[in-house]
Backbone of each chain as ProteinMPNN parsed JSONL, in Angstrom:
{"seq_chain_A": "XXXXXXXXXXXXXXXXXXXXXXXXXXXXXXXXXXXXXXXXXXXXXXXXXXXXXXXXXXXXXXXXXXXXXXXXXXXXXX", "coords_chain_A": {"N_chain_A": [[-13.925, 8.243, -28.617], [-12.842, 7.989, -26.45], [-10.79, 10.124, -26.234], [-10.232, 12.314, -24.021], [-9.403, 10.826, -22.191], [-6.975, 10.601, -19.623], [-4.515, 8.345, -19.285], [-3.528, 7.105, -16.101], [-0.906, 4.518, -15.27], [-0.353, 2.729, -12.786], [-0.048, -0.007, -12.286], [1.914, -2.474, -10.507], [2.818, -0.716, -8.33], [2.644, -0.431, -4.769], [0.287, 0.56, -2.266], [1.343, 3.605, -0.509], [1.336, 4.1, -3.151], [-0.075, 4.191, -5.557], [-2.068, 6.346, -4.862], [-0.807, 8.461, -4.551], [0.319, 9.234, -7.323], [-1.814, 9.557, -8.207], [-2.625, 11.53, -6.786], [-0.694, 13.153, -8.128], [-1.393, 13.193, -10.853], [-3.256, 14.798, -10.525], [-3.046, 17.682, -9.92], [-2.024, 18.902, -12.192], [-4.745, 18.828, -13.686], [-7.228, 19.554, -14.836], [-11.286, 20.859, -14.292], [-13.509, 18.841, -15.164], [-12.311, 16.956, -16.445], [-11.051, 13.239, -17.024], [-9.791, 10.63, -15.788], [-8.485, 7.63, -15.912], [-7.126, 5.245, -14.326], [-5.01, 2.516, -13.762], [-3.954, -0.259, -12.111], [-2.754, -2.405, -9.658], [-2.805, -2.878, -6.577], [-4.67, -4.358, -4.092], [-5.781, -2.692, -2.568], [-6.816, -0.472, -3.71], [-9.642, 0.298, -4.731], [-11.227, 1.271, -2.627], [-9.026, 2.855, -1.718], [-8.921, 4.983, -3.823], [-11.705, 5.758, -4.019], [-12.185, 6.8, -1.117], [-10.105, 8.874, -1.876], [-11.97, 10.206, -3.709], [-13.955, 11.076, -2.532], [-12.849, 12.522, -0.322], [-11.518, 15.14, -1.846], [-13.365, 15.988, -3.221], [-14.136, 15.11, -5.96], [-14.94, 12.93, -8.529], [-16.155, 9.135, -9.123], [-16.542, 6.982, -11.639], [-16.27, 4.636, -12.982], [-15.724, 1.675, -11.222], [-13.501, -1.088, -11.842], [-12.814, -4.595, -11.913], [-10.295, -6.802, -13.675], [-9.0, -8.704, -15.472], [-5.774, -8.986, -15.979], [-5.902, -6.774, -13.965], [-6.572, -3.834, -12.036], [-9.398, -1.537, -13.038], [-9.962, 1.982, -12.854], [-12.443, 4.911, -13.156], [-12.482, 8.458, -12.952], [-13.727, 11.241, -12.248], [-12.617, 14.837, -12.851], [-14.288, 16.846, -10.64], [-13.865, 19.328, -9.449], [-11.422, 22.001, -8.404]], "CA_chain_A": [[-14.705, 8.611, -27.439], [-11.597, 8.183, -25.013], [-9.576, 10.712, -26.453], [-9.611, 13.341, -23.181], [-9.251, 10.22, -20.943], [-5.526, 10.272, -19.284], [-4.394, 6.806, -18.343], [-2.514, 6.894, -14.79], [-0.685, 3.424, -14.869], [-0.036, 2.813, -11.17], [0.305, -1.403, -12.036], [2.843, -2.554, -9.302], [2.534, 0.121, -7.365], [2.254, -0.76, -3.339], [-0.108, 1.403, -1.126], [-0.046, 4.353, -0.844], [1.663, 4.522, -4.519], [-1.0, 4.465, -6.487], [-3.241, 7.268, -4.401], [-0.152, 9.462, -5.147], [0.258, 9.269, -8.972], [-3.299, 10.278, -8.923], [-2.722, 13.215, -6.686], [0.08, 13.727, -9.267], [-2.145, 13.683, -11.961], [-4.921, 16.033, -9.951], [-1.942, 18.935, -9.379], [-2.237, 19.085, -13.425], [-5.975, 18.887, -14.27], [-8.629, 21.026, -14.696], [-12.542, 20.399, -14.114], [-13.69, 17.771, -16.721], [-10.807, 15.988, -17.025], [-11.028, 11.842, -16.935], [-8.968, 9.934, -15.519], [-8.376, 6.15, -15.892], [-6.125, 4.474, -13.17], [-5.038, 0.955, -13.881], [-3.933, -0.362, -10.637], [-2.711, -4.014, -8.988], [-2.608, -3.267, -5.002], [-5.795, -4.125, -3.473], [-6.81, -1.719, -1.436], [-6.853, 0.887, -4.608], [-10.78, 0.252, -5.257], [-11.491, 1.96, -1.652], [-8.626, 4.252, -1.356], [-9.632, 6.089, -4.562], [-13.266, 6.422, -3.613], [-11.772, 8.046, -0.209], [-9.732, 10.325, -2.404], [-13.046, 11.494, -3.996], [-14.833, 11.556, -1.026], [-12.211, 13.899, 0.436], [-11.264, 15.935, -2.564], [-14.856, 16.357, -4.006], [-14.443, 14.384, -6.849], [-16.032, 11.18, -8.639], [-15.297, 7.884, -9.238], [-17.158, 6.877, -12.181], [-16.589, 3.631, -12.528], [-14.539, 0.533, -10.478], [-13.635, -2.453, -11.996], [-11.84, -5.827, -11.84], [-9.786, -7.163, -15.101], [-7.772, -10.443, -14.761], [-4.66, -8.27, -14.681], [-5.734, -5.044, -13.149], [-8.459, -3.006, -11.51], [-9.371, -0.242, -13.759], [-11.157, 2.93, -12.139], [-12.022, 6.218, -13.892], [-12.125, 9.317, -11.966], [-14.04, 12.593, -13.277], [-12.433, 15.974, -11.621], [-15.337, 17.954, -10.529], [-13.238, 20.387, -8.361], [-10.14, 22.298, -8.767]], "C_chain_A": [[-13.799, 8.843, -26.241], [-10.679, 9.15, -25.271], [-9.618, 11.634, -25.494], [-9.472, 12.247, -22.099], [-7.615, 9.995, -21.074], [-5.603, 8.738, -18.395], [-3.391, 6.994, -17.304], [-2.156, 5.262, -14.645], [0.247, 2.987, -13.89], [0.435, 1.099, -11.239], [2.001, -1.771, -11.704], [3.261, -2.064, -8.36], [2.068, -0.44, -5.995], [2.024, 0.909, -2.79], [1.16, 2.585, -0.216], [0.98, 5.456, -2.322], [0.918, 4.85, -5.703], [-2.01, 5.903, -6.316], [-2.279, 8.584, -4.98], [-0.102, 9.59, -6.232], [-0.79, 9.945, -9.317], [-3.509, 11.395, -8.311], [-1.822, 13.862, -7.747], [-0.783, 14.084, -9.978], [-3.208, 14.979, -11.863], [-4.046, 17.498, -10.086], [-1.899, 19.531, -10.99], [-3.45, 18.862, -13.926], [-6.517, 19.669, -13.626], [-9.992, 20.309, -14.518], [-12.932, 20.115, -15.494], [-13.58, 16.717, -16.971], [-11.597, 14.179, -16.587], [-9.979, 11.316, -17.059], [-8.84, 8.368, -15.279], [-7.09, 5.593, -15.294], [-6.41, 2.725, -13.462], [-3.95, 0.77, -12.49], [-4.085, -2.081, -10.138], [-2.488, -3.594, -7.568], [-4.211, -3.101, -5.036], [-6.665, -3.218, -3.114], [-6.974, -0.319, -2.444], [-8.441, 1.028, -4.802], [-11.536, 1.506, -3.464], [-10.391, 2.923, -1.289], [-9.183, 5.155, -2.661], [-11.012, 6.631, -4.26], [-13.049, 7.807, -2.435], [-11.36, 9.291, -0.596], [-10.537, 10.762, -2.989], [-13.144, 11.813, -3.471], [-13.922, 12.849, -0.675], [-11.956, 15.096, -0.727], [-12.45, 16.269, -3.743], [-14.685, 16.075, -5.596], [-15.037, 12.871, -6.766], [-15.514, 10.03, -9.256], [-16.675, 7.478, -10.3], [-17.331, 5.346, -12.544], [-15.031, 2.563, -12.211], [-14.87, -0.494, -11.26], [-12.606, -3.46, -12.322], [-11.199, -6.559, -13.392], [-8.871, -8.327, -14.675], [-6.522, -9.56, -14.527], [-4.572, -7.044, -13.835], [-7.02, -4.729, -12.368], [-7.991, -1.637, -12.178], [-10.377, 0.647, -12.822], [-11.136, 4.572, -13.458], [-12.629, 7.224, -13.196], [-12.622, 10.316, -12.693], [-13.743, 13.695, -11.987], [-13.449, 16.587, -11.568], [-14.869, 19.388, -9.79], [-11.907, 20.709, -7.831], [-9.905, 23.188, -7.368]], "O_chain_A": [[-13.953, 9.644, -25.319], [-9.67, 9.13, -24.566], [-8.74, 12.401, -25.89], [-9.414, 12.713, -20.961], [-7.017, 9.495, -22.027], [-6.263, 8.257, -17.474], [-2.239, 7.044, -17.735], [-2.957, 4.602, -13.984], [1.456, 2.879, -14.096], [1.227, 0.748, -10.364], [2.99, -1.473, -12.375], [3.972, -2.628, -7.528], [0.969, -0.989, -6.064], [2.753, 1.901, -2.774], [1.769, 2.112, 0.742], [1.209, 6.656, -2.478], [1.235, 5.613, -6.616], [-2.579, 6.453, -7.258], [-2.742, 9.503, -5.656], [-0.826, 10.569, -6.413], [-0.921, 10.699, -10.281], [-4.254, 12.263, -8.764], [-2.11, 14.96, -8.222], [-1.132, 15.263, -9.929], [-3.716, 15.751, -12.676], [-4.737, 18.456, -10.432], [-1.721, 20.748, -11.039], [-3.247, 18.566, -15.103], [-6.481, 20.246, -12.539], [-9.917, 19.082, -14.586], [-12.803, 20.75, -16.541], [-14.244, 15.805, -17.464], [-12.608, 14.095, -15.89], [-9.236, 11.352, -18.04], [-9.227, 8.005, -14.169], [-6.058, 5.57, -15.964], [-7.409, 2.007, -13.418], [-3.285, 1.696, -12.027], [-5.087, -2.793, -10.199], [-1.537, -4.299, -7.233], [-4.885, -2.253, -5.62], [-7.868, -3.026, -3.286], [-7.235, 0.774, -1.94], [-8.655, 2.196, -5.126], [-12.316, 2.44, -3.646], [-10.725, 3.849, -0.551], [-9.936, 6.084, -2.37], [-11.313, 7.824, -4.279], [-13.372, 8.993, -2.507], [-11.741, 10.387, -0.184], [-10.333, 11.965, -3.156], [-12.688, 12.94, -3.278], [-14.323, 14.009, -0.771], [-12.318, 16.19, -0.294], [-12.291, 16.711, -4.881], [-15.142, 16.891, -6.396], [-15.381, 12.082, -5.887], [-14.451, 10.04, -9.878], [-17.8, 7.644, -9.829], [-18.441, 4.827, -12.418], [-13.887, 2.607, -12.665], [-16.015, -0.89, -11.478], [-11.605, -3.152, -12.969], [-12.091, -6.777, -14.213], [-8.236, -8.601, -13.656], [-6.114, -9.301, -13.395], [-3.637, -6.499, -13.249], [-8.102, -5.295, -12.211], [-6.978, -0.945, -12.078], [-11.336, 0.191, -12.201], [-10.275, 5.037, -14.205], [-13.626, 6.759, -12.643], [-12.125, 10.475, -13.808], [-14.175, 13.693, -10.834], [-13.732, 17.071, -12.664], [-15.609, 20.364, -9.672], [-11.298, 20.001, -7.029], [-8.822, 23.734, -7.158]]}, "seq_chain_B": "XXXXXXXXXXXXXXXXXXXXXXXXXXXXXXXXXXXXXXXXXXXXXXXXXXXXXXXXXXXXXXXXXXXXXXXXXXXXXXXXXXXXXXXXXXXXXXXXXXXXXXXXXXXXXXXXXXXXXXXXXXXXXXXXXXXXXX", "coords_chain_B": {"N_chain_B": [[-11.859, 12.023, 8.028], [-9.487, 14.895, 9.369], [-8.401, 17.96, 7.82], [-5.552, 17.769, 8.804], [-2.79, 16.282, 9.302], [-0.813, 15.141, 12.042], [2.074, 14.154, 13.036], [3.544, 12.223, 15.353], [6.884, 10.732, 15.558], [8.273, 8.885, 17.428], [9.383, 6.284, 17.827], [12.164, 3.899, 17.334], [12.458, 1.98, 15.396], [12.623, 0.652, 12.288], [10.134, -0.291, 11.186], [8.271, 0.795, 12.261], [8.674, 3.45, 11.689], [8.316, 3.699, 9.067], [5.587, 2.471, 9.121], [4.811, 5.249, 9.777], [5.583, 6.764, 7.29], [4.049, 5.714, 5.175], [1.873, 6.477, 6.395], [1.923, 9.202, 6.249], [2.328, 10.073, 3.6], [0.299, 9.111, 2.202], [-1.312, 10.835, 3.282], [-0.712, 13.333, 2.212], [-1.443, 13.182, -0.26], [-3.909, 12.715, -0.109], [-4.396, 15.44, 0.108], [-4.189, 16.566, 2.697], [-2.262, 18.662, 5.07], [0.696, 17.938, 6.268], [2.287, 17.173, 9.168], [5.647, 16.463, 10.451], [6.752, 15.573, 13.542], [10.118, 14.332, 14.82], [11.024, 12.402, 17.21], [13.248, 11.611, 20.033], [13.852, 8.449, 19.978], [13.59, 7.996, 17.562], [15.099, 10.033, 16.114], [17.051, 8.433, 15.526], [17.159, 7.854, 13.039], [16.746, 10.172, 11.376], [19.563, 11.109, 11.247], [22.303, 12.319, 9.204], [23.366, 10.587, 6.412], [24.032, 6.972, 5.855], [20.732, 4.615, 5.95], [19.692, 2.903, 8.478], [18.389, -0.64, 9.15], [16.37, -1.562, 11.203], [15.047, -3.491, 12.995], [12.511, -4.64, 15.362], [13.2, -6.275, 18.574], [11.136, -8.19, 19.363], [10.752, -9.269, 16.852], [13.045, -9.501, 15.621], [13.735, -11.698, 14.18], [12.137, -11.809, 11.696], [12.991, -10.087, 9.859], [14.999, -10.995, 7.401], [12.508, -11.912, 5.979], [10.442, -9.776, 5.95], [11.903, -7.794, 4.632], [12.287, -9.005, 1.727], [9.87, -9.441, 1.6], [8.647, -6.595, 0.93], [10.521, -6.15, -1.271], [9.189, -7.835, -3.145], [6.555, -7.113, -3.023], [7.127, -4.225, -4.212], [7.677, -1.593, -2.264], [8.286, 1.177, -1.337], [10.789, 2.572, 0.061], [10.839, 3.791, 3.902], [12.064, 6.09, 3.775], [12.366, 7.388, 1.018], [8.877, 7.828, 0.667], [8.247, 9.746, 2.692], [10.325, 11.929, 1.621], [8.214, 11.67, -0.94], [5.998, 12.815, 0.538], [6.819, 15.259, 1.2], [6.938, 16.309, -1.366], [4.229, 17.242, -1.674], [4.097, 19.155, 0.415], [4.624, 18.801, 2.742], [5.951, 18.653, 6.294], [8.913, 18.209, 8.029], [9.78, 18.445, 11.186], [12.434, 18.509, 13.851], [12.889, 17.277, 17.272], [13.908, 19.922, 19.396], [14.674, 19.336, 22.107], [15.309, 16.808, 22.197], [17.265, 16.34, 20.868], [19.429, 17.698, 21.449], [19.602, 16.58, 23.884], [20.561, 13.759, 23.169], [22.7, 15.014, 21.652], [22.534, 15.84, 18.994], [23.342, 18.037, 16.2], [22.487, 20.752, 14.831], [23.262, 20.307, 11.994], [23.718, 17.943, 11.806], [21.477, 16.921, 11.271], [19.018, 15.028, 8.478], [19.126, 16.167, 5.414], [16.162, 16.186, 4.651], [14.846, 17.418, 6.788], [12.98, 19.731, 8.128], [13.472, 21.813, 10.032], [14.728, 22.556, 13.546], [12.623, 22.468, 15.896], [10.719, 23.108, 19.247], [8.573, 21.603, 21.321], [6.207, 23.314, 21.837], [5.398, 24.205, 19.02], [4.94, 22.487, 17.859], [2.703, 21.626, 18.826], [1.212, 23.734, 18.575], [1.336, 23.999, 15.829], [-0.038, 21.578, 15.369], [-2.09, 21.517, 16.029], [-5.874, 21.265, 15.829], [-6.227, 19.109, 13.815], [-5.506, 15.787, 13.286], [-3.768, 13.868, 15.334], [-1.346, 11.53, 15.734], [0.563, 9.229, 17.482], [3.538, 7.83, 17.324]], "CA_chain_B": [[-10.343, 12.603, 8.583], [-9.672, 16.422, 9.148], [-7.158, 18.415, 6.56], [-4.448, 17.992, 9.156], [-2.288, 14.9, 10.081], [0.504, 15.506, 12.699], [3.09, 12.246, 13.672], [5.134, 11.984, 16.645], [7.965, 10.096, 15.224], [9.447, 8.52, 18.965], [10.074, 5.059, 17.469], [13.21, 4.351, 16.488], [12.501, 0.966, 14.34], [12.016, 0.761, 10.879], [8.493, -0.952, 10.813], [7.045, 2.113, 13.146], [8.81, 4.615, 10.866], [7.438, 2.747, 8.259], [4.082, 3.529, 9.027], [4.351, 7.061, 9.848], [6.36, 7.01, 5.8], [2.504, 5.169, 4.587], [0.796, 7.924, 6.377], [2.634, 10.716, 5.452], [2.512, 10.296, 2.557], [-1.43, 9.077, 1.788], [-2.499, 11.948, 3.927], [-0.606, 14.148, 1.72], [-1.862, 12.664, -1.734], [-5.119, 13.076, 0.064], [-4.515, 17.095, 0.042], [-3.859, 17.102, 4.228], [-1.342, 19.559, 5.712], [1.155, 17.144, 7.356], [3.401, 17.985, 9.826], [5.883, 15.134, 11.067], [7.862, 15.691, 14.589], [10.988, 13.267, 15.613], [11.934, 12.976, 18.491], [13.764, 10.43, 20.968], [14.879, 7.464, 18.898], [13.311, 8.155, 16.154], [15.879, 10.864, 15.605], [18.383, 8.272, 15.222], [17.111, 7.38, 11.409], [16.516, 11.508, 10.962], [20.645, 12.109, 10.909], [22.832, 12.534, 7.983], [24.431, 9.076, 6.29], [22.746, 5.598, 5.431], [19.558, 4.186, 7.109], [19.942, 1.288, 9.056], [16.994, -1.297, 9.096], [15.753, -1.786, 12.583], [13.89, -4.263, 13.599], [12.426, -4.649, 17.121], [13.642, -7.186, 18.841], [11.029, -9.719, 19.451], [10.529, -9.491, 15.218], [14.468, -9.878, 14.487], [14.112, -13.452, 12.995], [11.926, -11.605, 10.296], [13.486, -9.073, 9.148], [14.637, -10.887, 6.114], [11.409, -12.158, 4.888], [10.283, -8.787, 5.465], [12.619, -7.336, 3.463], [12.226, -9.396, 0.464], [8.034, -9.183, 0.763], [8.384, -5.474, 1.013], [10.973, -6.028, -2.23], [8.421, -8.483, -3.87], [5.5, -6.412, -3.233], [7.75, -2.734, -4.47], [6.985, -1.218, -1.669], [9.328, 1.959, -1.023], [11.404, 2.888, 1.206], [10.142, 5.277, 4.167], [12.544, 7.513, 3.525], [11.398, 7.629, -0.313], [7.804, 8.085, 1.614], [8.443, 11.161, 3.282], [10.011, 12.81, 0.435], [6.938, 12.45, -1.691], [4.868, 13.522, 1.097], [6.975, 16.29, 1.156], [6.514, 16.979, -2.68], [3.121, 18.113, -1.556], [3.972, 19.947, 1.588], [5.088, 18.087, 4.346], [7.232, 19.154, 7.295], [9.62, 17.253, 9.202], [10.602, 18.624, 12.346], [13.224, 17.427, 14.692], [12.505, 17.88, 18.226], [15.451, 20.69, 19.846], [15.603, 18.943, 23.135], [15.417, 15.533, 22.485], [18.288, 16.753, 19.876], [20.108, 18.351, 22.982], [19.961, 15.171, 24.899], [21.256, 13.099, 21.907], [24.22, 15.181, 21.187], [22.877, 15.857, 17.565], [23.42, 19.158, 15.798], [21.232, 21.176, 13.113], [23.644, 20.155, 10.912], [23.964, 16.678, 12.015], [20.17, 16.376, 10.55], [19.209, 14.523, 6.913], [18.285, 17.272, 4.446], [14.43, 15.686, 4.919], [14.215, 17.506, 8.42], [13.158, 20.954, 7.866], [13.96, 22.564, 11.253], [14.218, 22.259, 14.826], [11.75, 23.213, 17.117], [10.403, 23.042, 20.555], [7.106, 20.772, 21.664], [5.279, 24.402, 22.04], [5.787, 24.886, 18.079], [4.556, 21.153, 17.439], [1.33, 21.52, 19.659], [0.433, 25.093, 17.788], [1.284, 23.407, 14.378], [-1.03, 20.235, 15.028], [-3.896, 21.744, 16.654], [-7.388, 20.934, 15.268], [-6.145, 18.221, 13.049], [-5.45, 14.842, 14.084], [-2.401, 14.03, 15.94], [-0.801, 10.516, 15.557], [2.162, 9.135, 18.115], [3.872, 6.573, 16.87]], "C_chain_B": [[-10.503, 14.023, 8.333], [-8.552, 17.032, 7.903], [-5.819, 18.93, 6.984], [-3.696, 16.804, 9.536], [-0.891, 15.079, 10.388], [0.791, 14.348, 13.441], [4.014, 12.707, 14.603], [5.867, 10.877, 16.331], [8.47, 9.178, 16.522], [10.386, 7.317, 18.994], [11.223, 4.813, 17.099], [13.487, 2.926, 15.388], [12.146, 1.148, 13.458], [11.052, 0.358, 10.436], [7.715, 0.265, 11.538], [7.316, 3.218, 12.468], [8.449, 4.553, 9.35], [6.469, 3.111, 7.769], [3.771, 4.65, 8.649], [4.876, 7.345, 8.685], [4.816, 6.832, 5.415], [1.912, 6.431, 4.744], [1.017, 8.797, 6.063], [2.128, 11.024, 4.143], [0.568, 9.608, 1.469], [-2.031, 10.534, 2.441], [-2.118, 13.069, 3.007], [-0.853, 14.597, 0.471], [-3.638, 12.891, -1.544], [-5.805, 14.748, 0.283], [-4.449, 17.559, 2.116], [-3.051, 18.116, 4.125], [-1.144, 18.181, 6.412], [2.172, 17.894, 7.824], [3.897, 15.907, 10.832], [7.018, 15.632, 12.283], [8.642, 14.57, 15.274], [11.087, 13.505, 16.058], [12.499, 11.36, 19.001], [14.711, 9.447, 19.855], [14.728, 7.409, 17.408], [14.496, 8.805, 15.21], [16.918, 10.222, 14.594], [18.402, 7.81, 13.765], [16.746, 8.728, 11.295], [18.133, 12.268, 11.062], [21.103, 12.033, 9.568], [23.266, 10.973, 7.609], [23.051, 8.161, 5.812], [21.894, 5.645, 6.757], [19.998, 2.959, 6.939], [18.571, 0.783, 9.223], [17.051, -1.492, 10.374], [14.735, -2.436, 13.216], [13.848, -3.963, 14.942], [12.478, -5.63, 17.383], [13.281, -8.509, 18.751], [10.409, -9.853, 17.771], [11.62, -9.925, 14.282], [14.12, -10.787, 13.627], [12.853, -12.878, 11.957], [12.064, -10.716, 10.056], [13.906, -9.599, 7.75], [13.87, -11.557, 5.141], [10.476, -10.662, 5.183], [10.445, -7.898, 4.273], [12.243, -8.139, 2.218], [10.467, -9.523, 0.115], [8.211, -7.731, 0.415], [9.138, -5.043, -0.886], [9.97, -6.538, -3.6], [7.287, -7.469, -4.543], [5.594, -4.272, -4.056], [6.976, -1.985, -3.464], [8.567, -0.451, -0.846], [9.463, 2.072, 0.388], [10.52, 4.107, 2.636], [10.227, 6.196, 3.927], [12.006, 8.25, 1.965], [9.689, 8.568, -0.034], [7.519, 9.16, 2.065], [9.161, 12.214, 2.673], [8.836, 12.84, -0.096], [6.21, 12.996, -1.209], [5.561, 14.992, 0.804], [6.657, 17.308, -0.007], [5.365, 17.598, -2.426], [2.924, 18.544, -0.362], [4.486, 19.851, 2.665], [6.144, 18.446, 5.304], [7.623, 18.297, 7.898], [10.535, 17.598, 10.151], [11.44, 17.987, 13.571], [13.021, 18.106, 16.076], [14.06, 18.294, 19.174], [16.245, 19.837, 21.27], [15.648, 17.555, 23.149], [17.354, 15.464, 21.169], [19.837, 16.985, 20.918], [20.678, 17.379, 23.316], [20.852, 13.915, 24.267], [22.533, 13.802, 21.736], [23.686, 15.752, 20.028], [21.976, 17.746, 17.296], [22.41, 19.531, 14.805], [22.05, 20.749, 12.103], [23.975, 18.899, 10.578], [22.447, 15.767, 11.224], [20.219, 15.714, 8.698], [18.828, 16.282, 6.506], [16.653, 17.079, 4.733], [14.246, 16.559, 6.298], [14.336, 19.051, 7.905], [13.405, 22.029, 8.555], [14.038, 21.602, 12.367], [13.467, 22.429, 15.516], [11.588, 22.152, 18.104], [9.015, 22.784, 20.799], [6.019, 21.96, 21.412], [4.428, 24.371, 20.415], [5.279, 23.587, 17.48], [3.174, 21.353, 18.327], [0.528, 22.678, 18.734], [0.345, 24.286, 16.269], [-0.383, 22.157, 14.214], [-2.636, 20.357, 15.695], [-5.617, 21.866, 15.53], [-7.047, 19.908, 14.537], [-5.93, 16.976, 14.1], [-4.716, 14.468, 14.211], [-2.298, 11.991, 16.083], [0.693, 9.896, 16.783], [2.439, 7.786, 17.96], [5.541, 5.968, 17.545]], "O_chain_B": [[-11.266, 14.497, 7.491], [-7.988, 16.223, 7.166], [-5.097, 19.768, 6.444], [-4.334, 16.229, 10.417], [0.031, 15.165, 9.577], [0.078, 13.715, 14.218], [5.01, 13.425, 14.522], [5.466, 9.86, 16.896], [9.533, 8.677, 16.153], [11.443, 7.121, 19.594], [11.576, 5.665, 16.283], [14.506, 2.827, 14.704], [11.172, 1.901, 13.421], [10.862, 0.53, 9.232], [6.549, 0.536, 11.248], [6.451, 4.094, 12.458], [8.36, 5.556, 8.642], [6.192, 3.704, 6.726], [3.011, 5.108, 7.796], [4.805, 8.572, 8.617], [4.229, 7.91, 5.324], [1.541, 7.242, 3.895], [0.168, 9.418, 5.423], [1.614, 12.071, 3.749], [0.1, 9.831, 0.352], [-3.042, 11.128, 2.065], [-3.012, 13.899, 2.842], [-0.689, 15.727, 0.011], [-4.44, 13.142, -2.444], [-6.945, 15.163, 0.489], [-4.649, 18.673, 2.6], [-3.021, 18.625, 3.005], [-1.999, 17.457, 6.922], [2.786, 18.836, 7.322], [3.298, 14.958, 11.34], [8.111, 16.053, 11.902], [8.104, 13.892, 16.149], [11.328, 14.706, 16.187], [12.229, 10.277, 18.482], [15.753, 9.635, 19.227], [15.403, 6.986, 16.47], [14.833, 8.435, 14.086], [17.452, 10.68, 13.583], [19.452, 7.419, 13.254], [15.683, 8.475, 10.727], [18.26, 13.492, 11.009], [20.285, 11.668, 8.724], [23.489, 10.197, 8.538], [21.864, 8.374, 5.563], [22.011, 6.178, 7.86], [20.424, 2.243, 6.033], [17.64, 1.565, 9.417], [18.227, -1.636, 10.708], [13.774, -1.982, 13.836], [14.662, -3.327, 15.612], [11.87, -6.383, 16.623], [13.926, -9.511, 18.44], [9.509, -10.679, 17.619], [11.616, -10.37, 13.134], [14.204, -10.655, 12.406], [12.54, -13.813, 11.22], [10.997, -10.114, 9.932], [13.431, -8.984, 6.795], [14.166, -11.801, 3.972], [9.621, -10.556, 4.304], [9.701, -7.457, 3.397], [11.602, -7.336, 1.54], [9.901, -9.64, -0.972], [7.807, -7.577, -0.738], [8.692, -4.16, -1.618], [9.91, -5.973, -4.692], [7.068, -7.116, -5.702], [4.705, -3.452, -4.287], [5.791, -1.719, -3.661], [9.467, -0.976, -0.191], [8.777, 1.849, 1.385], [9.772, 5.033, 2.324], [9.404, 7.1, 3.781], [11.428, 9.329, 1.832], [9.446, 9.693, -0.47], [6.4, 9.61, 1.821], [8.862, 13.369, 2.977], [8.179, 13.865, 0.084], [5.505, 13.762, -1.865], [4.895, 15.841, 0.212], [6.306, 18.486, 0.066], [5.309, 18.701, -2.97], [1.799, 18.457, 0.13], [4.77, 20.749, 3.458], [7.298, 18.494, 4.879], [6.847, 17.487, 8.405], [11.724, 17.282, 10.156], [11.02, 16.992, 14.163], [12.976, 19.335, 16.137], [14.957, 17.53, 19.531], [17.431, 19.668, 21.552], [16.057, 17.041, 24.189], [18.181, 14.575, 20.964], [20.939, 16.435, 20.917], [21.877, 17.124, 23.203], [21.688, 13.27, 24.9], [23.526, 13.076, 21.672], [24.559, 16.554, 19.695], [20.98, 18.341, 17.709], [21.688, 18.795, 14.133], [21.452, 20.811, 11.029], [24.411, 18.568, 9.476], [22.333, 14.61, 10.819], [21.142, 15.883, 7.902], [18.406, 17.219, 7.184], [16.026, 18.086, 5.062], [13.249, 16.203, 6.926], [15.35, 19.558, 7.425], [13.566, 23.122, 8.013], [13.685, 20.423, 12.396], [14.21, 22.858, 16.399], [11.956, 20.977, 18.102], [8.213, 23.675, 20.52], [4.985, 21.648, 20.82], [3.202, 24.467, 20.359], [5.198, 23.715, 16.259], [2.541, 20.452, 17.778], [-0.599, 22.496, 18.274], [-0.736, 24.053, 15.727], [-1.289, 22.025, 13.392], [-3.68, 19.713, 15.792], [-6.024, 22.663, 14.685], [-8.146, 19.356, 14.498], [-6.093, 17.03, 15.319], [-4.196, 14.35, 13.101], [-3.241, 11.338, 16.53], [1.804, 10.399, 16.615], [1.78, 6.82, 18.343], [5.971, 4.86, 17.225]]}, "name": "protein", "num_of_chains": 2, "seq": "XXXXXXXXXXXXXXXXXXXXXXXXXXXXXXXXXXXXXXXXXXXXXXXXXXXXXXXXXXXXXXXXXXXXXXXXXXXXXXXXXXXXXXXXXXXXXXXXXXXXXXXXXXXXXXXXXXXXXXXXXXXXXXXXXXXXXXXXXXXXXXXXXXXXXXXXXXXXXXXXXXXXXXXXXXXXXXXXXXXXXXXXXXXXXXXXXXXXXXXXXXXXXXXXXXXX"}
């Protein structure tokens, strides 16, 4: 079921390392695509949302893991 | 935020250039147009050679538990910072007459500084977006 999801692993990454990786990853996807960001700085659960918000994509879902926060990210807009 | 974010560099410590490295470089992961203009002291971490750490004065006595949270937490350099912004666009202009007044040449600049210009050429660049002075 996960096989078109790309994993972006951003864990240890400090602000605003993680938001980049995932514009990395955006500069190479097409509309579709899923993206799964694993992710240890805090403030990643509200900067990714922002980077939908601003770049008209979606955040499908946020969530907390003892060692990470996983998010997954669907591009809607290239 | 708009899809422009323009920094007045003026600082010349490494916790205020710091910042404007953070923002740079989120606004540019966030698909902005940045535009970054040094000027004054800032300049003096925008020449050629090593960067010197710079604290401000009344912060000296932590500079090195700074340093070692900023090592703890991996948390790059500015200069690192303002390359990647640049990977997706970013300009870093040095301002001509605060350049003048300094002594320092176009060639005296890092590679990271992509011209000189004149305040006029920084006001046209940053107009409608949102302008930062740090």
């Amino acid at each position: 079921m996960d096989v078109g999801v790309k994993i972006i692993d951003s864990r240890g990454a400090a602000c605003p390392g993680p938001i980049t990786d995932l514009a990395r990853a955006y500069r190479n996807s097409k509309v579709g695509d899923i993206f799964e960001m694993w992710a240890t700085d805090k403030g990643v659960k509200a900067d990714t949302q922002a980077w939908a918000t601003k770049t008209g994509n979606e955040i499908l879902e946020s969530r907390e893991e003892p060692d990470k926060i996983v998010i997954r990210i669907k591009i809607n807009k290239r | 935020m708009g899809n422009k974010l323009s920094i007045i560099v003026f600082s010349g410590t490494t916790d205020k250039i710091l910042s404007a490295g953070v923002l740079s470089q989120a606004a540019a992961a966030m698909g902005s147009e940045v535009n970054i203009f040094v000027t004054f002291w800032g300049l003096l971490s925008f020449t050629k050679g090593e960067k010197k750490m710079i604290m401000p004065k009344e912060f000296e006595h932590m500079g090195q538990t700074m340093m070692e949270g900023m090592a703890r937490e991996h948390v790059a350099s500015w200069y690192s910072m303002i390359k990647e912004a640049k990977e997706f666009g970013a300009k870093v202009y040095a301002c001509s007459m605060a350049c003048g007044v300094m002594g320092i040449k176009r060639e005296d600049l890092d590679p990271i500084v992509d011209d000189m210009v004149g305040a006029a050429t920084f006001l046209q660049q940053a107009e409608g977006g949102q302008t930062l002075f740090i």
